[in-house]
Steps between C-alpha positions, in 0.01 A plus 500: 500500500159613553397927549356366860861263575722846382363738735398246798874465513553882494218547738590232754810651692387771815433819438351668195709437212397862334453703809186593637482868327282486205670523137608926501309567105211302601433703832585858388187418207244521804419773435318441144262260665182459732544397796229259534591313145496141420910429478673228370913366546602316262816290616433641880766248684522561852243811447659801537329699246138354602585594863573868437191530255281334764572731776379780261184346432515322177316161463817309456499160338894340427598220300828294516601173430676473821289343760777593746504846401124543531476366854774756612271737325196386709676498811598863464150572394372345786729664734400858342121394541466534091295313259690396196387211252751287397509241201826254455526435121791535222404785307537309219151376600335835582126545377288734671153641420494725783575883409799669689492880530901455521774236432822501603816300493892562599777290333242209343753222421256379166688383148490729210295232285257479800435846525251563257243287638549664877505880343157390342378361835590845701340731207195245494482545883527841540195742554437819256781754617643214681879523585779217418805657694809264504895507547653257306884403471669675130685249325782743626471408829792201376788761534328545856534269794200641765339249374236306285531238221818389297275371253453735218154404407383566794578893539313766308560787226260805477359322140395193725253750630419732191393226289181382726264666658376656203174656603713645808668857586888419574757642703798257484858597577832322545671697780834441747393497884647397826310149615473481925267198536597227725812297425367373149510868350777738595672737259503703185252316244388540172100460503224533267220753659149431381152738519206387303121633503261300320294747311 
């Protein structure tokens, strides 16, 4: 099954499968970053995360292979007056040679042996002092049922994170929090928290 086939399934039922509250680490980082910066979501779904940096005044651009989860996003846009660029591709796919002043990404379902490539991508894409900020599922999150993968090799340690981005500044914890996003996240989870500045 295709990245696009996956989530179109997740993404085709009502509502919004995740809420419509952006991810809780990425919004309480606000405050490192301009307002009026280029922004990109990686993995955006249904667009909660682009919404919430819109409204602030980012330059939002989201990708997702989920064509249904994009147009949800662009309805909402729409409906909020907001202008937010939106690309439907597997990430797998990604190349950009536009600059972004900041990436960032909550719970990106992506392989561990196709990770390298995508970490290159974001560090590629990122502006000087440019910010990746993520939340990604610990490989932990197994003893947990809020939510995310059963596969393994698709959740994260802190090393997955150390051992790239080597021209970067890190801040990269594993941490226990309370998830309260839609019906697809609820509960105590084990998650990888990720800050890096390109330098």
């Amino acid at each position: 099954m295709s990245q696009q086939e996956f989530w179109n399934n997740k993404f085709a039922r009502d509502g919004y499968l995740y809420g419509l509250k952006p991810n809780t680490f990425l919004a309480s980082k606000i405050k490192l970053l301009k307002r009026d910066s280029n922004l990109l979501c990686l993995g955006e779904g249904e667009g909660r995360n682009a919404i919430f940096f819109a409204k602030r005044g980012f330059k939002v651009t989201a990708i997702d292979a989920s064509d249904i989860g994009l147009e949800k996003l662009e309805n909402r846009a729409k409906e909020e007056n907001l202008e937010i660029q939106t690309c439907c591709m597997d990430l797998n796919d990604w190349q950009d040679d536009k600059k972004y002043d900041v990436i960032v990404a909550s719970y990106l379902h992506m392989y561990k042996d196709e990770r390298a490539q995508l970490f290159d991508q974001i560090e590629e894409s990122l502006a000087q002092d440019g910010y990746f900020i993520g939340e990604f599922f610990s490989k932990k999150q197994l003893n947990y049922t809020s939510g995310g993968p059963k596969d393994e090799d698709l959740l994260y340690t802190v090393d997955d994170f150390k051992k790239h981005f080597l021209y970067c500044e890190k801040d990269i914890k594993e941490v226990v929090t309370i998830l309260d996003e839609g019906k697809g996240h609820q509960g105590e989870a084990c998650v990888i928290r990720v800050i890096i500045q390109k330098l």
